[in-house]
N, C-alpha and C positions, 0 to 999 in steps of 0.2 A: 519383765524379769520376775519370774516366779521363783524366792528361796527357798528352798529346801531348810526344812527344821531337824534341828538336832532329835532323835527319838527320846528325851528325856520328856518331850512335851505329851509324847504317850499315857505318861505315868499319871496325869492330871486328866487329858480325856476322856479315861477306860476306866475313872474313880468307880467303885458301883456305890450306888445309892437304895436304901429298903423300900424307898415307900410309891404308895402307884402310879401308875404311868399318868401324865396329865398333858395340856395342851397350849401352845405356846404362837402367839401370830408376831411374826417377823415386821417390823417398821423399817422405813431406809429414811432418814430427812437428809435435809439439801441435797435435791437434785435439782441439777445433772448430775454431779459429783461435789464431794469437801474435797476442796483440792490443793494443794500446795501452789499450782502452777497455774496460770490462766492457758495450759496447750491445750486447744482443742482434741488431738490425738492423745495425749496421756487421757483425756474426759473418755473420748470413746472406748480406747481400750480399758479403762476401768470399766465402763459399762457393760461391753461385751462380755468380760470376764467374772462380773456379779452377778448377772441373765444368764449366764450358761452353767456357773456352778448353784443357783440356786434350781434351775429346772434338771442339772443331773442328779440333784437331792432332793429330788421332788420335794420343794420348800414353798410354799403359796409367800407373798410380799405386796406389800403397800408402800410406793414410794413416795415422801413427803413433799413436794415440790417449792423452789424460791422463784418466780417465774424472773425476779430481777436478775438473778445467774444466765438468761439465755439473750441476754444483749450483746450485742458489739458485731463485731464480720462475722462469724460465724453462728451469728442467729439460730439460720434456718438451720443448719446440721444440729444444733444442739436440741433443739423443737424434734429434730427427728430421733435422737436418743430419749427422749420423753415415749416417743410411739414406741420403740423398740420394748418399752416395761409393759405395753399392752397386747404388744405381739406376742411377747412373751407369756403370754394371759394373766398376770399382775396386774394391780392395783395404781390407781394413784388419789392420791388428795392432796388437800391446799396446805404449805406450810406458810405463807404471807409473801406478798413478791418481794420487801424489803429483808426479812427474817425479825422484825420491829421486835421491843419489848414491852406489852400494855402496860408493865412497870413504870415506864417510862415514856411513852407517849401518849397526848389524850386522845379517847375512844373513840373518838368521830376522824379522826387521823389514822388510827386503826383500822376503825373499820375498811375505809378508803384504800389502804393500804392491803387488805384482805382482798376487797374487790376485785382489785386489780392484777391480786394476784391468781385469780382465777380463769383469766380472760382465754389463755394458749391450751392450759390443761381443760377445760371446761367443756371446748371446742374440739381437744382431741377424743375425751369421753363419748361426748357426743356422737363421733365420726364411727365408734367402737360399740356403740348402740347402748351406751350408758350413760351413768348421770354424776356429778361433782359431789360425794356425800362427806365425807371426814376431813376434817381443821385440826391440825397440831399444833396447838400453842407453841412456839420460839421460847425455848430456853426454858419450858415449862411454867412461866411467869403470866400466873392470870388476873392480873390487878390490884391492886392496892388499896380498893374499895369494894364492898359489895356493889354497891350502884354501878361503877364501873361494869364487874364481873357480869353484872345481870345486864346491864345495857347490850354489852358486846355478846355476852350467849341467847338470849330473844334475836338477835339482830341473826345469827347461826341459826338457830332456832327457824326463822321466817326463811332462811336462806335455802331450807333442809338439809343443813349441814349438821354433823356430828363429832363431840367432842372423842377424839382418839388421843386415850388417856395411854400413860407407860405404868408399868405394874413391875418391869425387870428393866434392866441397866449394867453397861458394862463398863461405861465412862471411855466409851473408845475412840473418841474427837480427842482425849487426849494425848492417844498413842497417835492418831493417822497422819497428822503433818509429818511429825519428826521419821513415820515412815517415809512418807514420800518424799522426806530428804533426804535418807540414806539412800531411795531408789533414785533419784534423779542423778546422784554425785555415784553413784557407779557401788555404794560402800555394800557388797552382798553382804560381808559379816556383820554389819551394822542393824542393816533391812533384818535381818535373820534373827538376832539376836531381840529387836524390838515385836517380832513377829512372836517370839519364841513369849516373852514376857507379855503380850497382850494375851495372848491363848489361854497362859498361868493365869491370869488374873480372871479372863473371863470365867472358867473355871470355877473358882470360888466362888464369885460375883453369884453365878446362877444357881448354885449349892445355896447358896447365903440365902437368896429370894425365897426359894422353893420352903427351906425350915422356916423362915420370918414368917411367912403368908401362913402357914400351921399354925405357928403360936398367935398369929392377930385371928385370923379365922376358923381353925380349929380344922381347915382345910386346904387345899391347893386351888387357885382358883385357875381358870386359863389366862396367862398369861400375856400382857402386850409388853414385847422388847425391843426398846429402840435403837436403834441403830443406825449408822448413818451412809451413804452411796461413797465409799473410798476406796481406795484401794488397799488399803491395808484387809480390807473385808471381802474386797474380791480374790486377793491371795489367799484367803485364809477363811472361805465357805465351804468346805471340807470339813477341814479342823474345827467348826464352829456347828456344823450337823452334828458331827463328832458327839460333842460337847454335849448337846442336845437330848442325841442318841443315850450316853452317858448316865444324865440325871432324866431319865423316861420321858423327857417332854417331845410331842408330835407336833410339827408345824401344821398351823392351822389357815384360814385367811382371820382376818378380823372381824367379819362380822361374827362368824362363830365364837371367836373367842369372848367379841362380847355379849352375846347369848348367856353368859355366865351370867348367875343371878349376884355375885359378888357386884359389880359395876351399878346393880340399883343402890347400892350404900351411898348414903348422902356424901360431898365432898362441898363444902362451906367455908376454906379456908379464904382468905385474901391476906394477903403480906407478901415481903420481899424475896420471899422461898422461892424456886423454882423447883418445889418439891413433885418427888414421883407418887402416886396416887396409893401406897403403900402406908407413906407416910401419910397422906390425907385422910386415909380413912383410920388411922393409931388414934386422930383428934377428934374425929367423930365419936370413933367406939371407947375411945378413953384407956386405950392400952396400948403400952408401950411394945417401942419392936427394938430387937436386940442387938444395938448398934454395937455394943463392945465387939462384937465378933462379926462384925465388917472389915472384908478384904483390903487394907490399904495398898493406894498404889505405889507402882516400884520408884524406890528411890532417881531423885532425878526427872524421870519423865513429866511432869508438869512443870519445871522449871523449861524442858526444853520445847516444849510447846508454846510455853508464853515466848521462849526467845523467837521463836520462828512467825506467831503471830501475838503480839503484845498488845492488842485489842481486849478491854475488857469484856 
């Protein structure tokens, strides 16, 4: 079921914006999919329908992989939606097979835990004449010690793996369950209406990014935006080129974008944050970024996310 959105959501995509065009690489974490449902077939067809609307948008993507997600009877089909993001000539890298938080587990546990989540994806690169290079920290949480930090990135580091940092955000893990309830239970006006408010929001969200990164850098840098394999984002990759289209940014792959000389800025933090690399670099360079005129979300929708998954 693909909603149809009220055209007021026009009014937010078509914003114009003055300043130059810049460049922006697309991330998807948790695949297969973040899903509401464990059906097999809602997994595919979200897949099918985030692969086909990002290659009619000619949109390059990296998808973040949980290799713990492709367990149970339907293993093997799920291992084959993983190929499908490289048929599609898309990216993949390691998100950890458990989705751990170095926050909270010790680093040799971690690392183990990384390992192994490399084993299926590592094996499909391979088969595609490529190699395992990008690790997306879970939850954004890179340890609570330096020693930590530095044990677990040398250990990347020897791996040839690289940190695949986020620079943009649209907080959309908090809208996609409570989509995929509305789509499961039949509710269009529901689906429609939470579609219509993520679109709103994302909207600012990347307005927001784009002036923040000016006033911290005095420039736009190219952008990593994360994002995650749902369905709320398969319905709504259109509207989110749109978007894109909108505030001048061109989808890029990631190594490009991080070619930016922005990403050699040191990033040294360690704490409980699961902060975006925006904010990382405010505490290196010692300037603030202009949170007062950060997009809050709509009322409601984070209460109905915890209720559907109450996992902290």
């Amino acid at each position: 079921m693909i909603v149809r959105l009220p055209a007021i959501v026009a009014l937010f995509i078509v914003a114009t914006v003055t300043a130059r065009a810049g460049e922006v690489a697309l991330t998807f974490d948790d695949l297969p999919t973040l899903s509401l449902t464990p059906s097999f077939a809602y997994e595919e067809m979200t897949t099918v329908r985030l692969l086909d609307g990002l290659r009619r948008n000619h949109l390059p993507a990296t998808g973040f992989v949980n290799e713990g997600k492709l367990e149970g009877e339907d293993r093997t089909a799920r291992i084959a939606l993983l190929e499908r993001w490289l048929d599609a000539g898309m990216d993949l890298g390691n998100h950890g097979y458990s989705h751990l938080s170095l926050n909270k587990t010790p680093v040799d546990a971690y690392i183990d835990d990384v390992a192994r989540g490399a084993i299926v994806t590592s094996a499909l690169l391979k088969a595609h004449g490529r190699l395992m290079r990008w690790y997306r920290y879970p939850y954004l949480e890179t340890g609570l010690t330096i020693e930590t930090r530095h044990t677990f990135e040398n250990w990347l580091k020897n791996n040839g793996y690289r940190v695949a940092p986020v620079t943009m955000e649209n907080t959309d893990w908090v809208f996609a369950l409570p989509y995929d309830d509305a789509v499961l239970r039949g509710d269009a006006a529901g689906a429609a209406r939470i579609r219509l408010s993520y679109l709103t929001y994302t909207s600012r969200a990347v307005s927001w990014y784009r002036e923040a990164s000016f006033e911290l850098l005095g420039r736009r840098p190219a952008f990593v935006f994360l994002l995650h394999a749902s369905r709320l984002n398969a319905d709504s990759i259109d509207q989110l080129a749109s978007i894109l289209k909108a505030n001048d940014l061109k989808a890029v792959t990631l190594d490009r974008a991080m070619s930016d000389p922005a990403y050699n800025i040191a990033d040294t933090y360690v704490g409980p944050d699961g902060d975006e690399w925006l904010s990382r670099w405010s505490r290196t360079l010692h300037r603030e970024l202009p949170w007062s005129d950060f997009p809050s979300l709509p009322a409601g929708i984070e209460a109905e996310d915890h209720r559907l998954d109450p996992s902290p």
